[in-house]
N, C-alpha and C positions, 0 to 999 in steps of 0.2 A: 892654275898653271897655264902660261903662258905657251902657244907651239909655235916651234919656228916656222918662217913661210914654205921649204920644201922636206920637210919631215914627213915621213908616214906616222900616223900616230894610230893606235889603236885602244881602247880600253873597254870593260863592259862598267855601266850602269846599275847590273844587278843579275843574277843568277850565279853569281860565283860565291861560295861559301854558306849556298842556302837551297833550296828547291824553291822556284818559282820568280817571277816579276824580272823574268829574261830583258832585260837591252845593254845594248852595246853600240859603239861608233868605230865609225871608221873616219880618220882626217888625212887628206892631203892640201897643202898650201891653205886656201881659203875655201876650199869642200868638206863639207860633212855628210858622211849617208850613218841613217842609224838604222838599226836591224831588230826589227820588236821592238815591242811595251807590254810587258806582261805586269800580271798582276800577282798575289799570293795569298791564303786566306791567315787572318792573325792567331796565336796559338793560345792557350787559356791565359796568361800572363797578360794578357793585352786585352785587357775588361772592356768591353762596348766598343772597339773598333770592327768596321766591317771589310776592310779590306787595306790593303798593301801595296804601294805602289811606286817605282824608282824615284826617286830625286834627279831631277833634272835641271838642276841650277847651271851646270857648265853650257846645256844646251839651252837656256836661258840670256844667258852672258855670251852667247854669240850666233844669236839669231839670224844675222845676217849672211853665214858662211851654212846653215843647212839648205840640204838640197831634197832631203827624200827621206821616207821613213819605208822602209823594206821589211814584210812580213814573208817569214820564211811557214808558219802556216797556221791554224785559226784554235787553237787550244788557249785555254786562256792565261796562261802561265807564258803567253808571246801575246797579248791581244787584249788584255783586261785592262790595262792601262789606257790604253790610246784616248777613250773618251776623255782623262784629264789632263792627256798632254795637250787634245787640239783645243783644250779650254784656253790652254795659256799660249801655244803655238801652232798658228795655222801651217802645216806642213804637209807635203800632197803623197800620197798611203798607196803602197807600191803590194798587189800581191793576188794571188791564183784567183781563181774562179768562186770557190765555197771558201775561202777564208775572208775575200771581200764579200761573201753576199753575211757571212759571221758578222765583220765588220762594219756592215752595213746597218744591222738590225742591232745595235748594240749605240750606234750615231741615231739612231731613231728616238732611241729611249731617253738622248742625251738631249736631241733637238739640234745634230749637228749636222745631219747630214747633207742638207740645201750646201753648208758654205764650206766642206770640204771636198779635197780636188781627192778623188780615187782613180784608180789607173789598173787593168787586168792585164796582169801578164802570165806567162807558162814557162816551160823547161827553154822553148827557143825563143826571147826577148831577148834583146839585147838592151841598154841604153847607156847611153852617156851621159855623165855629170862633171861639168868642165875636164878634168886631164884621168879622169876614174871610169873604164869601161866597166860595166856591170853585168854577166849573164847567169846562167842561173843552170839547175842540173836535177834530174826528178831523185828524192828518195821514196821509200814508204816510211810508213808512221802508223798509228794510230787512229789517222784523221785522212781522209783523200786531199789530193792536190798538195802535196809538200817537197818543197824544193831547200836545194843546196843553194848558194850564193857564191857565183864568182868574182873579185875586182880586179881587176886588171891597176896597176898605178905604176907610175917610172921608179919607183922604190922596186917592184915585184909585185906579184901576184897574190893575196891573199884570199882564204877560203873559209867561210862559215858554212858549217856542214846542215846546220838546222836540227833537229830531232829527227834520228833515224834510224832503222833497222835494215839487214838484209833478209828482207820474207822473198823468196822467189818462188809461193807460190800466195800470192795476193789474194783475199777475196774478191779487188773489186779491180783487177788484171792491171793496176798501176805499179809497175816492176820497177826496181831502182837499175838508173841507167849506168851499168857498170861499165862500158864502154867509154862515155862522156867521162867518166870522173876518171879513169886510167888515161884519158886523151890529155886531161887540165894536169895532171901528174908527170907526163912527159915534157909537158912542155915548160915544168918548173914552178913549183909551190912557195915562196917563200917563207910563209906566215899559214900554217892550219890553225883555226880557231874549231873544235869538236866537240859533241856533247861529251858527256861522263857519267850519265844515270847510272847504268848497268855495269860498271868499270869494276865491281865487286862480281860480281856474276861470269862464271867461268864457261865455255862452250857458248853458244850459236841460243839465242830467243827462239821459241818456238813459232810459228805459222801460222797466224789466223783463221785460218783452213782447219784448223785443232777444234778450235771450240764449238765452230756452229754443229760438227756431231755429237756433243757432251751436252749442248743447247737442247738438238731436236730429243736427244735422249733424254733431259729432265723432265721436258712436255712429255713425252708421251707415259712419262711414268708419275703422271700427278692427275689428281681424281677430281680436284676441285679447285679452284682459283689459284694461278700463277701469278706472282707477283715479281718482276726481272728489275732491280736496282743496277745499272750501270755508269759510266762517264756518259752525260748528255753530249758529249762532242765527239763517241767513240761512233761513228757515222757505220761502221764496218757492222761492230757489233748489232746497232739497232736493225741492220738491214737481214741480221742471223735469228734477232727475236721474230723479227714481221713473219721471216720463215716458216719458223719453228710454232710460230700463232698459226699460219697457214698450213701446214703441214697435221696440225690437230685440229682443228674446224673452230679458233679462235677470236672472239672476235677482241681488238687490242684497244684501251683506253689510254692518256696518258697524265701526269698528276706532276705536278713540276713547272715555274714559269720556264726553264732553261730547257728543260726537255720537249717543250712544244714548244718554241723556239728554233731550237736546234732541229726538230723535226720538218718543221714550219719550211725555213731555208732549203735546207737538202733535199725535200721533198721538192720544192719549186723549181731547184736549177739540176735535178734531175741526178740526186746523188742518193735517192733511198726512192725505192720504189713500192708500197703500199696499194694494195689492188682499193677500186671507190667501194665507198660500204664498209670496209673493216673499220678505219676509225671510228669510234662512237664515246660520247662526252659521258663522262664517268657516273651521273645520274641516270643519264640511259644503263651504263655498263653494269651497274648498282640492282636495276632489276632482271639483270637476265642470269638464266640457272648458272650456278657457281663454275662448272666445267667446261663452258662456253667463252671463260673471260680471260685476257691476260692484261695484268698492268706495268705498262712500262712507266717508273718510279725513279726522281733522282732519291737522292741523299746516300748512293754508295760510301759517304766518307766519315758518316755520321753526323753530317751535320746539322745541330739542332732545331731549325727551321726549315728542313727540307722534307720533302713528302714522306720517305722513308720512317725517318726520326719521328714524324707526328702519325704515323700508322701502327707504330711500335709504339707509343706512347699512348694508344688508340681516342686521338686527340685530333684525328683529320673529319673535318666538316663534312666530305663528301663520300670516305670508304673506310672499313675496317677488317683489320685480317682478323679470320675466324679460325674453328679448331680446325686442322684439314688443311689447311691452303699451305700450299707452297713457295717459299720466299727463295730466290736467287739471286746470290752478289756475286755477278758479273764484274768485278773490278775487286785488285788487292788493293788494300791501306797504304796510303802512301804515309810514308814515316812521320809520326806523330801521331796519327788519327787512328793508331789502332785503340788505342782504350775507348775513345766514342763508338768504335764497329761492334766493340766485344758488350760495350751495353746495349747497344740495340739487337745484338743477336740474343741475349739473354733476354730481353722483352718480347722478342719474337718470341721464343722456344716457351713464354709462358703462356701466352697468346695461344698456345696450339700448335702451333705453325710449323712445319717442316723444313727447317734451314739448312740449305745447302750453300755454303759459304767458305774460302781458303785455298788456299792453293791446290788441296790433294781434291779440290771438286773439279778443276781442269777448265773452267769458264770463263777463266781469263788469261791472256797470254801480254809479256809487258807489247809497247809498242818501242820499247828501245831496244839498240843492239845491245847483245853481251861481249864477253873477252875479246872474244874470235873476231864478230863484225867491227869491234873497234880498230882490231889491230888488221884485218884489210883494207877499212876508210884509210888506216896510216898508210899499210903498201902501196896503194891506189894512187896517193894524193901525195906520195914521197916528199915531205915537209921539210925546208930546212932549220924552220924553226914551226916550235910547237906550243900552243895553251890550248889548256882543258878547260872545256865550260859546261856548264848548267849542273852544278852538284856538289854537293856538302866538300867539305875540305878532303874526305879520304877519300871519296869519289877519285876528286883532281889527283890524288895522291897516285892512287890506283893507274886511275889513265896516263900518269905520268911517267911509271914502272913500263907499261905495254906501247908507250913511245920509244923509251929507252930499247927493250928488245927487239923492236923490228928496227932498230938503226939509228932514231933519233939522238944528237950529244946530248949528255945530262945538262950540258951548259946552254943547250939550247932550248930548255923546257923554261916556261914560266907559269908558276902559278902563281896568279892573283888576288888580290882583293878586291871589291867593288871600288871603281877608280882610281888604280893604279895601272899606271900608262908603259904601254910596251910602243918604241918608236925606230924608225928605221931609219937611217941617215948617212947617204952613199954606201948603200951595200950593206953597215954596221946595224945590226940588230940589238938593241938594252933596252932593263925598263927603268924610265928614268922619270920620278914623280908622280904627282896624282892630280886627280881634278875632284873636286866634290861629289861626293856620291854618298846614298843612302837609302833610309825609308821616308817616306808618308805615309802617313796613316789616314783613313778616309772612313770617319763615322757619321754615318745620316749625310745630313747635307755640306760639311764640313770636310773642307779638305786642306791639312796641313794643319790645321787649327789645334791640334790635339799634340801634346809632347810630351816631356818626359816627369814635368814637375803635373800635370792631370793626370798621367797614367801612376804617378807614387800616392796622389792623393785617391783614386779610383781602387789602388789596392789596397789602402790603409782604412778605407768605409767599407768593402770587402771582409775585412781580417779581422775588424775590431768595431765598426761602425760612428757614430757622432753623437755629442754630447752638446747643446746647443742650451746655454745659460744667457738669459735674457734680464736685465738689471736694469732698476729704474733709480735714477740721480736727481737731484734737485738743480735747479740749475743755477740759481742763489747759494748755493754754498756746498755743494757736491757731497751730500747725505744721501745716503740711499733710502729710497720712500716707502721700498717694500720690501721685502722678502726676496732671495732671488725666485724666478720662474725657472726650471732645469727641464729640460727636455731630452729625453734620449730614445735614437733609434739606431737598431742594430748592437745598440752597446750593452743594455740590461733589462730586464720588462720590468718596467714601473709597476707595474701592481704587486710581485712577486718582489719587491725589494724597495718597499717603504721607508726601511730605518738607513741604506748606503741614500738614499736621494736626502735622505732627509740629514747626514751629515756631509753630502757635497753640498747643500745649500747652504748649512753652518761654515763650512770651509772657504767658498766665496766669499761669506759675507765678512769671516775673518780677516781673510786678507786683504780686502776691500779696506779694512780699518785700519791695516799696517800703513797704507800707502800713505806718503806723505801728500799734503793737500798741492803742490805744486803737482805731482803726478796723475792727483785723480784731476786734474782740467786736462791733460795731456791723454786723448783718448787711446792713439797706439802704442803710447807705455804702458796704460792701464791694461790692453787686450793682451799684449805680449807678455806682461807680469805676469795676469790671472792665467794665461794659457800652459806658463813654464812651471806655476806652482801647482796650479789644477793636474796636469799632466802628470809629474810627479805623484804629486798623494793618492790618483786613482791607479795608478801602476805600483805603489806599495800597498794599494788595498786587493785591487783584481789580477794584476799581472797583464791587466791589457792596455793599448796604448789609443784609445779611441780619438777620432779627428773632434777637436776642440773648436767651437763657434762662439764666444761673446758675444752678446749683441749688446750695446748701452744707448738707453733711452734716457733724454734730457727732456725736465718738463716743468 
């Protein structure tokens, strides 16, 4: 889609009809600012990919109009991307203090950092990008340092509100500036862009202030080794665990690349404070008496490769939970990932281990708003027009109802799909077209490489496994010389089923002998014959449809 030269255009790139791999643009004339590059993890249907991340063809096809890529804060569902966009586009990384130093150690791992331009800014930056003022407005979060985004453009004023809640009373005294965003509201909002996590959720999120007592309470009522699974990036919570280690005379290991990491960072620019001496590397932590130790562990989500998951599995190299120890998931499931939680809490609890995990344990609180704080971001920031973002479709739905009652027109709601464009143009606000948008998929060292005809063959070796017939031809007169060679895995155990190998061989070689001799020189008639009749007769024999390989050797 082409934009006209003074149109406001707006779209997102990705968090709209999903949870996670947040970005969005904003265009006027020949300006582009984007706003995150999140990432999202793939769900079992998506065999051997390791990660998710937007499609960025439109900002490919017009390189030459971006100005800035604006991070509203360092979770990685806004931030997990950026390592592959500044693969393909060097673009200079606008954002706070611990979401760049996030950003930073994540360009290390990529080997980007030397040749990208980074830039810190706070709640009072200001900047310009050709005719687009830019400033910005503190919320809370989950994470420290997160900011609102304001633009200023001769269309009007648009706002991305970022991920946010109203906790007023913070653990780490960074209060949402409800002053500043009533100031941006008076003075006329045209376009609100807001999240929608919590848009199901009625009443006011609770206060991070909640958990560190239900925290110091689990410690002191556990006899023998704690073990705290949370979000590596929930900075608030880890600085409740270090507490609540302190507070019992603990000393705190930690098992996770992301979680030393993330600890790593915030430790150094002064966002978790850990007394010297308490950290100790988990082989030290391994021999000191059981009640002296606590470990802070990712894999809250279940995920299979994370320290959690392999402790529960009791499959981790360097520590195992024993009978007595107590396990704390400091984080709820985010949707999808509860069947992964529910089996590793069930591995725990065989384990011995004392789990305290769920909502009604109180150790975790969202870090988004609910009903309530949604529909003050709307009072606040009196929109005249309105889109929901970052949330499954009834998310948008929901937040689109609680714009409607605090005043916004039904007509002035848009919801979204990933790349469909809402534009503004003298005053008029429509959504008029799309621009390319999507997923990537990012397995190993492969990015983009993987799509929808690998992920049907990936399911169908999954489901039914491969049947690999290996056939040898004369090359003087296309006899076959031997027997076939059949090979199968995933599909049937060869030892256990003698007499089916030995009439798929028959059956090959049958059909082999139908083929008219113009065919058999023709090698991909021969493959696609044998594969359509093979296919067939093992699916009236088994009921399965296993992935078919011919291989034919001339000799």
């Amino acid at each position: 889609m082409k934009m006209s030269e003074k149109r406001l255009s707006v779209a997102a790139l990705g968090g709209v009809h999903e949870i996670g791999k947040n970005m969005y643009f904003l265009q006027y004339a020949d300006d582009i600012l984007v706003i995150d590059c999140g990432s999202k993890f793939p769900d079992e249907s998506l065999l051997g990919i390791d990660l998710i991340i937007p499609d960025v063809t439109y900002l490919l096809n017009n390189v030459d109009k971006l100005r800035a890529l604006i991070v509203t804060h360092g979770h990685e569902d806004h931030i997990g991307g950026i390592p592959y966009l500044l693969k393909q586009l060097n673009i200079p990384i606008y954002a706070s203090r611990l979401t760049l130093g996030l950003i930073e150690n994540k360009l290390k791992e990529h080997r980007l950092l030397r040749q990208t331009s980074l830039h810190c800014i706070d709640a009072e930056s200001s900047l310009t990008f050709g005719s687009i003022t830019t400033t910005f407005f503190s919320t809370n979060h989950s994470i420290p340092d997160c900011l609102g985004v304001v633009f200023d453009t001769p269309e009007g004023t648009v706002v991305h509100t970022g991920d946010f809640k109203f906790d007023m009373t913070p653990v780490n005294k960074q209060y949402p500036d409800i002053h500043k965003m009533a100031d941006i509201g008076k003075n006329g909002v045209k376009i609100l862009l807001s999240e929608s996590t919590n848009a199901e959720r009625p009443g006011f999120t609770p206060s991070e202030q909640l958990v560190g007592a239900h925290m110091e309470e689990a410690f002191q009522k556990a006899d023998r080794r704690i073990f705290v699974s949370t979000f590596a990036s929930n900075v608030h919570r880890l600085q409740q665990i270090v507490d609540a280690s302190i507070l019992t005379g603990r000393k705190l290991t930690l098992l996770g690349r992301s979680m030393v990491n993330v600890v790593s960072v915030s430790q150094e620019l002064g966002y978790l404070n850990i007394p010297d001496g308490m950290l100790v590397e988990p082989a030290e932590a391994a021999k000191l008496p059981p009640e002296q130790i606590a470990v802070l562990c990712t894999g809250s989500q279940g995920e299979p490769l994370a320290a959690l998951s392999r402790l529960a599995n009791s499959s981790h190299r360097l520590m195992e939970i024993g009978a007595g120890d107590t396990v704390l998931l400091a984080a709820n499931p985010i949707p999808g990932n509860e069947r992964n939680v529910s089996r590793i809490v069930d591995n725990l609890y065989m384990l011995g281990a004392r789990v305290i995990y769920g909502s009604k344990s109180e150790l975790h609180v969202s870090g988004h708003g609910s009903q309530e704080e949604l529909k003050l971001m709307l009072t606040l920031m009196k929109p005249e027009y309105f889109i929901p973002i970052h949330g499954e479709y009834r998310m948008l739905h929901h937040h689109s109802l609680l714009a409607e009652a605090v005043g916004v027109k039904e007509d002035n709601i848009f919801i979204l799909k990933n790349g469909e464009v809402v534009e503004s143009l003298e005053g008029v606000v429509r959504q008029s077209g799309r621009v390319s948008a999507g997923q990537i998929f990012v397995d190993g060292l492969g990015v983009g490489d993987i799509g929808n005809v690998v992920l049907r063959d990936r399911r169908q070796l999954s489901a039914d496994g491969v049947l690999i017939t290996v056939i040898t031809l004369s090359q003087t007169d296309g006899r076959m010389l031997s027997a076939p060679d059949t090979i199968s895995r995933g599909f049937i155990y060869v030892r256990n089923s003698d007499n089916l190998m030995e009439e798929i061989n028959q059956f090959i070689a049958a059909t082999l002998e139908k083929m008219s001799k113009g065919d058999l020189g023709q090698w991909n008639i021969m493959k696609q014959t044998l594969k359509d009749a093979l296919s067939k007769y093992l699916y009236d024999k088994t009921k399965r449809r296993p992935m078919i390989l011919p291989i034919i050797i001339e000799v």
